[in-house]
C-alpha positions in Angstrom: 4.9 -5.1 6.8 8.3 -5.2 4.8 10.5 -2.3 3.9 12.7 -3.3 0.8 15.8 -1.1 -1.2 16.0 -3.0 -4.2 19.2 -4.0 -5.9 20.9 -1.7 -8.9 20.2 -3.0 -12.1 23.6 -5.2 -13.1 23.9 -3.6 -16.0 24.5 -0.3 -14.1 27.0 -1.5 -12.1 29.9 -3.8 -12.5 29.3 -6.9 -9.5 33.2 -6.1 -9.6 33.6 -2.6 -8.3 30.2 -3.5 -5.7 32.7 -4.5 -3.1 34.5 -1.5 -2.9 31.5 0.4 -3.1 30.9 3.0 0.1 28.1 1.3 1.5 25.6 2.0 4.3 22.1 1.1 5.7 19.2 2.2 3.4 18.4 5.2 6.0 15.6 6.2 4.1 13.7 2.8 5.3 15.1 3.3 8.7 13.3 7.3 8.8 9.8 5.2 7.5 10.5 1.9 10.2 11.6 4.1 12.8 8.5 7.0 12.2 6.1 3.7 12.1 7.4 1.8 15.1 6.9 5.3 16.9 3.5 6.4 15.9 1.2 3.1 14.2 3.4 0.6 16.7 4.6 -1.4 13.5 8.0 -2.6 13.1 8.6 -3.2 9.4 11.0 -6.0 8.4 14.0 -4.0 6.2 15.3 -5.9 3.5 18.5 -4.1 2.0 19.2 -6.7 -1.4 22.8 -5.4 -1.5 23.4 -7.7 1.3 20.2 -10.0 0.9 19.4 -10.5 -2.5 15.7 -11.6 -3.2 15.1 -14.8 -5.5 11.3 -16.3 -5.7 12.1 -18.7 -2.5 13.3 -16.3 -0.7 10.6 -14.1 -1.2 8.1 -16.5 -0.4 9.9 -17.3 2.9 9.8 -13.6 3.7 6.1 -12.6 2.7 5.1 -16.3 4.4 6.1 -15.1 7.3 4.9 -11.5 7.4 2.7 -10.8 10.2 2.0 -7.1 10.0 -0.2 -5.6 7.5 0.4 -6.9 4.1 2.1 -4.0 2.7 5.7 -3.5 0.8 7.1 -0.3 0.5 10.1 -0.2 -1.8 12.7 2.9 -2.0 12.8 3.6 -5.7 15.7 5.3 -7.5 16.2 5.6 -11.5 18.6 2.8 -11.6 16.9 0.4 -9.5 13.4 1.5 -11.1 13.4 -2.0 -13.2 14.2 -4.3 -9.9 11.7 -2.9 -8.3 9.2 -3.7 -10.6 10.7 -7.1 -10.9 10.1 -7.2 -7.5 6.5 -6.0 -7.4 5.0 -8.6 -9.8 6.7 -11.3 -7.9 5.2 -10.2 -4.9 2.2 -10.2 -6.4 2.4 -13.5 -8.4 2.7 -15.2 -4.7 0.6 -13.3 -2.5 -1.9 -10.6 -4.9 -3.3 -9.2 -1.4 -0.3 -7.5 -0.6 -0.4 -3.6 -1.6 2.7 -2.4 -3.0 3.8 1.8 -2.3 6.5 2.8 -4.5 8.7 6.0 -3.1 11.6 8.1 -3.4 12.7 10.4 -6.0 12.2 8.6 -8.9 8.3 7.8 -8.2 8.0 10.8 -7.3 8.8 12.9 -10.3 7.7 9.9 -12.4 3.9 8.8 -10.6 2.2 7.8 -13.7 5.3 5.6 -15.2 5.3 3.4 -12.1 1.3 3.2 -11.6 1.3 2.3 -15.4 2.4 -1.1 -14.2 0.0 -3.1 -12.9 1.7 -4.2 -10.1 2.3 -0.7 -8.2 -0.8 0.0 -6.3 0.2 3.9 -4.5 3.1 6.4 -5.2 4.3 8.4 -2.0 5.3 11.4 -3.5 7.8 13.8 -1.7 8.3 12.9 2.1 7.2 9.7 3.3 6.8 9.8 6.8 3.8 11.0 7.4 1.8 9.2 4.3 3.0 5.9 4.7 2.0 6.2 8.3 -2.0 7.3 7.3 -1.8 4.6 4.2 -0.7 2.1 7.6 -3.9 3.4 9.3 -6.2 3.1 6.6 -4.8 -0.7 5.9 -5.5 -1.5 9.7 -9.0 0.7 10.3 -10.2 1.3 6.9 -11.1 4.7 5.1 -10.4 6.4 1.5 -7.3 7.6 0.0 -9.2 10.4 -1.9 -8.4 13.1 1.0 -4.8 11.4 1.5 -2.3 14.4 0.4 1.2 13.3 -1.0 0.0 9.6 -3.1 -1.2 9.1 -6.9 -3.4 5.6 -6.8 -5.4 4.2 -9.2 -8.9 4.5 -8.7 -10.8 2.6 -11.6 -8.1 2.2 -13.5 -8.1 6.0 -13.7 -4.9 6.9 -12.1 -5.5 10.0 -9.4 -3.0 12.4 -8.0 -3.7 13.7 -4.7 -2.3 16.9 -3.1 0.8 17.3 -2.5 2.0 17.3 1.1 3.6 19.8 3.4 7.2 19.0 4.0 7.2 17.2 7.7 8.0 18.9 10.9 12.0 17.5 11.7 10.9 17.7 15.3 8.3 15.1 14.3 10.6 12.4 13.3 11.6 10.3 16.3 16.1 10.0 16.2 17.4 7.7 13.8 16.6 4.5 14.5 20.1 2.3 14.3 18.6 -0.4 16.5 16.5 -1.8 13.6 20.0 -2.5 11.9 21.7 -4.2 14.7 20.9 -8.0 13.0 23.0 -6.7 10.0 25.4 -4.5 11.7 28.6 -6.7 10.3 26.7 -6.9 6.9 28.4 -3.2 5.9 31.1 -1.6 5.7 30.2 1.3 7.7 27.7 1.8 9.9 28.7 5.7 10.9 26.1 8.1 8.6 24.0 10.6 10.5 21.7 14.0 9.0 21.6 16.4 10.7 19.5 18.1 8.4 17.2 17.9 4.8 17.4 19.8 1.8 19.4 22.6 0.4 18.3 26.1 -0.5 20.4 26.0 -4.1 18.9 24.9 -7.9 21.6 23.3 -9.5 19.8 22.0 -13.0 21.5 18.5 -12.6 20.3 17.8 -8.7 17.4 15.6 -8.3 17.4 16.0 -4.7 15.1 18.9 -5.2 12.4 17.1 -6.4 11.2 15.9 -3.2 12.3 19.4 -0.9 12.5 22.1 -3.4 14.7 24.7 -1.9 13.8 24.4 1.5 16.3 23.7 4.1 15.6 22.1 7.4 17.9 21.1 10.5 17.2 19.4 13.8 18.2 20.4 17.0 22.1 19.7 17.6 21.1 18.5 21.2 19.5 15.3 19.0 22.2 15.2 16.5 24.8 14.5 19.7 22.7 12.0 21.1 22.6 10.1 18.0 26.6 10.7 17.8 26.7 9.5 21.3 25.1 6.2 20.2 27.3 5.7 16.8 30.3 6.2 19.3 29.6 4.7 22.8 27.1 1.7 21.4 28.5 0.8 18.1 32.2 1.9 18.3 32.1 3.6 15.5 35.8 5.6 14.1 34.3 7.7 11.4 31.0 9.1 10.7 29.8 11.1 8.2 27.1 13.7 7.8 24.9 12.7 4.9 23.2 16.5 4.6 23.5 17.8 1.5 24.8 20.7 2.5 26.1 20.5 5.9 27.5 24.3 6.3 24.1 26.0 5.2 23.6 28.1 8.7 27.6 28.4 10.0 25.7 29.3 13.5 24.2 26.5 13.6 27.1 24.1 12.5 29.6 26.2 15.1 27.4 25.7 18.0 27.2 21.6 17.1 31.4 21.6 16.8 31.4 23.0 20.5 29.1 20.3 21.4 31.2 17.6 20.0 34.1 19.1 21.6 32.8 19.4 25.2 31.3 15.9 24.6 34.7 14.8 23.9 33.8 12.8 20.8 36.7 13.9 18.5 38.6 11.8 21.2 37.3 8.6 19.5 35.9 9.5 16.2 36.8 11.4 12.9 34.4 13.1 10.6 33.6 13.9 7.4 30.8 16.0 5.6 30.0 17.7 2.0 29.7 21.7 1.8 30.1 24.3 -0.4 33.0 25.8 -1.0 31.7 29.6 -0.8 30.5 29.2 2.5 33.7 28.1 3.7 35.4 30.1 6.5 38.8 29.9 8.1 36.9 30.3 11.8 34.7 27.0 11.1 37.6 25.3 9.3 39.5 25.4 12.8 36.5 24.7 14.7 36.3 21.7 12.2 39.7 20.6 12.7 39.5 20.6 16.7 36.5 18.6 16.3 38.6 16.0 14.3 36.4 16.2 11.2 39.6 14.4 8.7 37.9 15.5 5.0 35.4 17.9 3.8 34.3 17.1 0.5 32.8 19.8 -2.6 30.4 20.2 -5.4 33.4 21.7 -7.5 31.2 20.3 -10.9 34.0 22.5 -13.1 36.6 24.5 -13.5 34.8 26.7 -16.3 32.9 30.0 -14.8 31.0 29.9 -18.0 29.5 26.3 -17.1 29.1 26.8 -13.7 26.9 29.8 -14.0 25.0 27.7 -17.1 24.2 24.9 -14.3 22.8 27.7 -11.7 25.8 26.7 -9.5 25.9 30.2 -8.2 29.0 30.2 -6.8 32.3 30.8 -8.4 35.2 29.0 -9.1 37.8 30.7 -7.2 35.2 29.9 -4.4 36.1 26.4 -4.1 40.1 26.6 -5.2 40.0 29.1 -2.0 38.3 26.6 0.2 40.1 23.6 -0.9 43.5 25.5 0.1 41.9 26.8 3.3 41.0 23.6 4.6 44.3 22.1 3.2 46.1 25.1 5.5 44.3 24.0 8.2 44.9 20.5 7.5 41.2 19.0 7.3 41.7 16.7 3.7 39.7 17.8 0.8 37.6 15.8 -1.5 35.6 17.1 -4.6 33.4 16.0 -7.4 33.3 17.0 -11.1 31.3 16.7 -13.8 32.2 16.4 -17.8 29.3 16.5 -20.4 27.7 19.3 -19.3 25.4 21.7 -22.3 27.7 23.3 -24.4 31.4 21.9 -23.0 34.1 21.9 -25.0 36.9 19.4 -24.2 38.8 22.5 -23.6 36.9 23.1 -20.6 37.0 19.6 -19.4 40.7 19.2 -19.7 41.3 22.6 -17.9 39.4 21.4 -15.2 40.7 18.1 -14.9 44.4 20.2 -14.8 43.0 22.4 -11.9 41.9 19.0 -9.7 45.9 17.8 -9.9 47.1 21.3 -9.3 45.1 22.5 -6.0 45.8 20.0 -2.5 43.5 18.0 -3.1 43.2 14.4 -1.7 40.7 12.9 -3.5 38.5 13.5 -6.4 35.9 12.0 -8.5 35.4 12.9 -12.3 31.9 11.5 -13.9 29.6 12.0 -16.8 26.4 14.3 -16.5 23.4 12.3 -16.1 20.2 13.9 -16.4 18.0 12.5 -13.9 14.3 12.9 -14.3 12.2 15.6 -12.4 16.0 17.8 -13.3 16.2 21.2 -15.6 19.1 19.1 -17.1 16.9 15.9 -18.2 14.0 18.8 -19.4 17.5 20.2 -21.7 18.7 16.6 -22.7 15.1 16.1 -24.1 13.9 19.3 -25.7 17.7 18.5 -27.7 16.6 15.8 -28.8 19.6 14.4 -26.8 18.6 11.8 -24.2 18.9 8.5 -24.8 16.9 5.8 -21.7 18.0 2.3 -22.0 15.4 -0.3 -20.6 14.4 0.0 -17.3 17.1 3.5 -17.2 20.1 1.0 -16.9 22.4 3.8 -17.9 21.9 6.5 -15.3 24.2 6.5 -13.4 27.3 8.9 -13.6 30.0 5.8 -13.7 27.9 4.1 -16.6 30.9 4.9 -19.0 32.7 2.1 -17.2 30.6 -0.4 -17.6 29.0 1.0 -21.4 29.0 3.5 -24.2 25.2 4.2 -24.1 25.6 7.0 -21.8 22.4 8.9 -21.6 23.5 12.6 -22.9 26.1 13.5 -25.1 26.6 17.5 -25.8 26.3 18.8 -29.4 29.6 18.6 -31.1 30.9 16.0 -28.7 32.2 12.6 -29.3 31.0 10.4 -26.7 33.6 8.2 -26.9 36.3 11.2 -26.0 33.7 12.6 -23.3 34.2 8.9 -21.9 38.3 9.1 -23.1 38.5 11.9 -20.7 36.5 11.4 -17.9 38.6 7.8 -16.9 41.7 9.7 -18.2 41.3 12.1 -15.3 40.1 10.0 -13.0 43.1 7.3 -13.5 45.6 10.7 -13.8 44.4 12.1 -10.6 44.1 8.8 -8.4 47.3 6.7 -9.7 49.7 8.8 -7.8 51.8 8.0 -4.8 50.2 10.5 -2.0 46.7 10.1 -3.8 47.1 6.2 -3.5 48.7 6.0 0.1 45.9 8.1 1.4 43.3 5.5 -0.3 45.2 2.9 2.0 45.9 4.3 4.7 43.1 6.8 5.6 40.1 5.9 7.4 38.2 8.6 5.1 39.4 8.2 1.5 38.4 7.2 -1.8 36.2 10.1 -3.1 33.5 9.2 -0.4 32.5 6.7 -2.5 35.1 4.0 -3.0 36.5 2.6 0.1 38.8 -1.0 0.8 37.7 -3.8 3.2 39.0 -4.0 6.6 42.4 -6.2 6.5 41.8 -6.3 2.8 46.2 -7.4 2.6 45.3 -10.1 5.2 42.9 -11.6 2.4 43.5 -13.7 -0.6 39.8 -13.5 -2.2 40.1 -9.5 -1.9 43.7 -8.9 -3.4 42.2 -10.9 -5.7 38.7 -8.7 -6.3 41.4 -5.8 -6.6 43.1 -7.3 -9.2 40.5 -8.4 -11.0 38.9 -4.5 -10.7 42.0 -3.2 -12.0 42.2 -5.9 -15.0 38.8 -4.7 -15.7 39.6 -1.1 -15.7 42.3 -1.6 -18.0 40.6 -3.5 -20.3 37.6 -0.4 -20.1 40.2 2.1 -20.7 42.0 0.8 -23.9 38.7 -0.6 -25.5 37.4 3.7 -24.9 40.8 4.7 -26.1 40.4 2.5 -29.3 37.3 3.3 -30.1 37.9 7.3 -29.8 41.1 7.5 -32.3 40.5 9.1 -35.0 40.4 6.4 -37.2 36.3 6.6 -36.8 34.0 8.4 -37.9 32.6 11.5 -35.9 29.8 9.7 -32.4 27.6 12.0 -32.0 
């Protein structure tokens, strides 16, 4: 059986900025390997193509030697979507027995676009634990899908949509299995991501993350979350680790009584962390309990600095929420990292500058400025198209939130808004907030920097080819940046 995160479409990404790209192991596989080698005794082969990029040959080497039940599972996104369809018929032109499961968000909200190709067999809708698991059985023992809750299959051509399924019991999912990953350990930059929990109970209209927990919010027990720590630190030697939870401070009991455990484990002796909150949840009692526990950077959802849009995108939060916690933290002296958004429904470039101002002007260390993209299974992407607004390139090859870097079909534009100033000032902020001295040092030097997204290689001064991928980044950047500047003067006529 093979596990496989296929690549991001090219045309999403620039193969220049991929190195400097945070990246990690595809933990979603690991959650379906590790719940399989636990329950049906099947140990999937993981195939991550950021690191091990599939051609025909190499796909017949890996399908030849497959000894587990001939099924591929792939971990579908919007801006892979195309790969992994790419990848589907070529599995299927060399071996048409195999059955090929699509999950993840974007077969999810989208079932009948992927089992309209006639390469997708079953759509996992929602959690995958448990259904891949009894689709494993079913492959091995035989039986029907019809009573299977959580899939949409084609039965007859006809396709069917099951039941959805009950989100799985935590306590039910066997610890994060980082053995799996050992044989590609030195294959990422960092190997330190844990979750300590699933979900979050908020509705903003741009998060897709909903679509496969609603608003439900879940945790484990913090006795397994230090046990896994335990291993990041004592087995693989990791120096950072962050929390991937989408909202880590959701139950301040809950996060308190894990800090003290950390503490009296004496982890914050040999690792820093980092994690994402919100800022109205925010407390000057955690932030010290934070600091003693070494977390380095705590990074928000800031979105704006405009009330007005943050209560159109169901935030529901307020601004002065976050400018409190970013200063609060910055007392303390945990770093502070946030993310904006410009595009939103009815923004004026008013608005956007403003809150570009406001990142420079509160202590914060790192910040990320992108373009609204409305994902599909979103109240954002429902807006987009009842506007008349949204615009998908082939295979979705423009959503993703940098896409303005790499090209001007972003896939929403706001009434009464040039798209070539939307993109103007989104890499105007971005290059006015990061090209400063502190902001630029702390990229260096900092273990946790870069937006928690960008980081530098290891030694990266100690290597020709890399000063030279940085050079060639920021040649590229330049060249972005005066092309968007051109094309936004005045001197043409009015983008809508």
């Amino acid at each position: 059986m093979i596990l496989i995160k296929p690549s991001i479409h090219a045309e999403s990404q620039s193969p220049l900025i991929s190195p400097f790209i945070y990246n990690t192991f595809p933990t979603s596989l690991g959650f379906l390997a590790g719940y399989l080698r636990e329950y049906a005794k099947v140990v999937p082969k993981i195939i991550d193509e950021f690191i091990f990029p599939l051609d025909r040959e190499k796909l017949e080497d890996v399908l030849k030697k497959d000894e587990g039940p001939k099924i591929v599972g792939m971990t579908v996104i919007t801006i892979n979507s195309g790969r992994a369809y790419r990848l589907a018929r070529l599995i299927k032109e060399i071996d048409k027995r195999y059955l090929i499961i699509f999950g993840g968000i974007h077969p999810t909200v989208l079932p009948d676009e992927c089992l309209s190709n006639p390469c997708v067999d079953i759509v996992i809708r929602g959690e995958g634990e448990e259904t891949l698991y009894e689709i494993v059985k079913f492959v091995q023992h035989g039986g029907s899908y019809d009573e299977l809750n959580g899939i949409s299959y084609k039965r007859k051509g006809t396709i069917v949509h099951n039941l959805n399924r009950n989100l799985i019991n935590l306590d039910s999912v066997p610890s994060f299995p980082y053995d799996l990953f050992d044989s590609t350990y030195d294959c990422y930059r960092d190997f330190g991501t844990i979750f300590s929990s699933r979900g979050c109970p908020f509705d903003c209209i741009f998060c897709s993350q909903r679509a496969i927990s609603g608003q439900k919010y879940r945790y484990v027990s913090n006795e397994r979350v230090l046990n896994e720590i335990d291993i990041l630190v004592n087995k693989y030697n990791q120096k950072k680790i962050w929390f991937m939870d989408d909202n880590f401070l959701v139950s301040k009991k809950r996060v308190f009584s894990l800090l003290e455990g950390i503490i009296a484990r004496g982890f914050q002796k040999k690792t820093c962390f980092a994690a994402e909150m919100r800022g109205e949840s925010v407390t000057y009692e955690v932030l010290n309990k934070m600091k003693e526990a070494n977390f380095q950077i705590v990074s928000f959802g800031m979105e704006t600095g405009s009330q007005r849009l943050l209560d159109l995108i169901n935030k529901n939060e307020k601004v002065e929420d976050n400018i409190k916690a970013v200063k609060m933290a910055h007392e303390v002296g945990i770093g502070t990292s946030a993310t904006f958004i410009f595009g939103l429904p009815t923004e004026t470039r008013k608005e956007r500058l403003d809150t570009a101002r406001l990142a420079r002007k509160i202590p914060l260390d790192d910040a990320r400025f992108n373009i609204a993209v409305p994902y599909p299974g979103t109240k954002l992407f429902d807006l987009a198209k009842k506007e008349n607004r949204l615009l998908i390139k082939p295979s979705w090859s423009n959503f993703n939130v940098q896409f303005y870097m790499f090209g001007d079909d972003i896939p929403y534009v706001p009434e009464h808004t040039n798209k070539y100033q939307l993109m103007l000032d989104t890499i105007t902020a971005n290059l006015r907030f990061n090209i400063r001295l502190k902001t630029l040092i702390n990229f260096i030097v900092s273990p946790i920097s870069g937006g928690m997204v960008l980081t530098l290689p290891k030694r990266w001064y100690l290597s020709v080819k890399e000063i030279w991928n940085i050079f060639s980044l920021s040649m590229y950047i330049l060249k972005r940046f005066i092309k968007i500047l051109f094309l936004s003067s005045n001197f043409f006529p009015y983008q809508k």
